[in-house]
N, C-alpha and C positions, 0 to 999 in steps of 0.2 A: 524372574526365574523362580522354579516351583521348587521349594523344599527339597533336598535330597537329590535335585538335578545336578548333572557334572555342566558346569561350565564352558559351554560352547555358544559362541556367537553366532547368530546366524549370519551368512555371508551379506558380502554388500549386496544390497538388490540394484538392476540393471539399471539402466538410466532410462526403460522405458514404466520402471515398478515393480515390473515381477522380478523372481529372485533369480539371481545367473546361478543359482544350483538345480539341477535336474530335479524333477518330483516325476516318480510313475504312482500310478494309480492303486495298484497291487502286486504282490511281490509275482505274480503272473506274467507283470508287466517290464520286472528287471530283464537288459538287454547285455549278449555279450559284451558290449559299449560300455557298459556302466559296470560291470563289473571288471573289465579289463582298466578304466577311471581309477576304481578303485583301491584295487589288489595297492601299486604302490604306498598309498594313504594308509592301508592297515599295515600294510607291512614295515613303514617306519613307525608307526603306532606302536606295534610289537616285538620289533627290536632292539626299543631301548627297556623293555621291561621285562621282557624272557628269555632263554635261552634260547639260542640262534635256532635247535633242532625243532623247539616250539612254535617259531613263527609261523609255519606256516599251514601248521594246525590249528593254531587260533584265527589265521586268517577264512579256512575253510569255515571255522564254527560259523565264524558272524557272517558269512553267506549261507551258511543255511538255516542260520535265526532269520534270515532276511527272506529266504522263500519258503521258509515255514511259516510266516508273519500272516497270512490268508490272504484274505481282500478288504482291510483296513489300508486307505492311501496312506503314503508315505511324502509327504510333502516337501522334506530337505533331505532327499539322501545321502550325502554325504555328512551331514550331521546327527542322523539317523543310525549311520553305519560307524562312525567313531563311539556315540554313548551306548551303541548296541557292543563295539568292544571291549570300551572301558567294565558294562556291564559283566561280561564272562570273563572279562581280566580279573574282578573282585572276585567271583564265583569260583575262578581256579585257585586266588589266592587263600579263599576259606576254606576248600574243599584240602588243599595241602594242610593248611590250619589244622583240620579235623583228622587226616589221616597223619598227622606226625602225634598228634596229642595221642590218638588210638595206637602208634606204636610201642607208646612206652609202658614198659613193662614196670608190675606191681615193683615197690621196695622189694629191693633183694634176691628177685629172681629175676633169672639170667645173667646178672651180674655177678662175677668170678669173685668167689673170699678170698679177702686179701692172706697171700701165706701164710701170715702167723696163726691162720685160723683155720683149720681144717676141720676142725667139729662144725664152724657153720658153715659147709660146703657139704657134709653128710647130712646137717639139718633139713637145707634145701633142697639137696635130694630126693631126702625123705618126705617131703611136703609136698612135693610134686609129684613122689610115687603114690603120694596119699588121693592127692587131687585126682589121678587118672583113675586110680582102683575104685573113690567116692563114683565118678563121672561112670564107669563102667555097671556099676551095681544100681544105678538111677535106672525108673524103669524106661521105656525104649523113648514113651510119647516124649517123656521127660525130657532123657536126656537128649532127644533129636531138636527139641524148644531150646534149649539151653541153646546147642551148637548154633542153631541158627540165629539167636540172639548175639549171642555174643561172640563168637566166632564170623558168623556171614554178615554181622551189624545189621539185620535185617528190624527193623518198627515192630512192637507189638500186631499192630493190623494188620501188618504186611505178612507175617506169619500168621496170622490168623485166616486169612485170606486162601496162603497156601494149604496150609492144612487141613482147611474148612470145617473150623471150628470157632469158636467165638473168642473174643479180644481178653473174655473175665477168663475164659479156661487156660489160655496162653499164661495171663497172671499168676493164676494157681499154679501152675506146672513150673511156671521159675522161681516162685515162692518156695517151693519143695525142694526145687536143685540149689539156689543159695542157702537155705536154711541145712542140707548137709553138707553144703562146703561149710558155711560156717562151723562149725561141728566139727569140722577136719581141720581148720584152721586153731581151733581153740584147742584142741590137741597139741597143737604141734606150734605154739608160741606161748 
């Protein structure tokens, strides 16, 4: 078994050698037959690891990993089609990974001061009125890289791409919009 492979046996092969699981040749070649085969098999696959509403959206995925796969044969499809789940089972689980890490907010904003404190509840205020009035006064290119960095989480290139301008200019432009947050920050801490 190859490095970084999930652990699946291939089936017993027949008793006359070849393997009693179906192989097509390309994903051309997948048959309502073999997808109707299969739906069960993801489907307990996936409902001991997602919520019920999910299964059978990650059942769709890995049919259509499977006929987007081209004309590379596929030899053991049913083994085929479980490490192709397991596969977008991990990918959904990093992807939530990354959008729970991206929800949490900086120390102390959006978090309510605790009562005894109400001067840092006007701080924060103030810090955030500071932030949008900084963000509004950035000039336009600016602050439209900013938003889309760090608001749309869009890549460097990927913005650069849209705006069609180059990856060092993108650089420049957030360098300018962090260096007056900072500036606003150091004010107001």
């Amino acid at each position: 078994m190859q490095k970084g492979a999930i652990g699946i046996a291939d089936p017993a092969p027949a008793l006359n050698g070849t393997s009693a699981e179906p192989a097509i040749a390309r994903s051309s070649d997948l048959r309502l037959e073999d997808v109707q085969n299969l739906r069960p098999l993801l489907r307990r696959y996936f409902a001991r690891r997602v919520p019920g509403d999910a299964v059978e959206d990650m059942v769709h995925d890995v049919f259509l990993a499977l006929l987007r796969r081209g004309s590379a044969p596929i030899r053991l499809l049913r083994s085929y089609a479980i490490v192709t789940a397991a596969n977008l089972f991990n990918a959904r689980i990093r992807e939530n990974k990354r959008a729970a890490a991206n929800r949490l907010a900086p120390p102390g904003w959006g978090i309510p001061a605790p009562l005894d404190a109400p001067d840092q509840s006007y701080i924060e205020r103030s810090m955030i009125d500071a932030v949008r009035d900084t963000l509004s006064r950035l000039p336009v290119r600016t602050r439209q890289i900013f938003m889309l960095s760090r608001f749309s989480e869009l890549s460097y290139p990927d913005i650069a791409g849209h705006l069609g301008i180059s990856t060092s200019s993108v650089e420049k432009h957030m360098m300018r919009a962090l260096a007056a947050l900072r500036d606003v920050a150091a004010e107001h801490l």
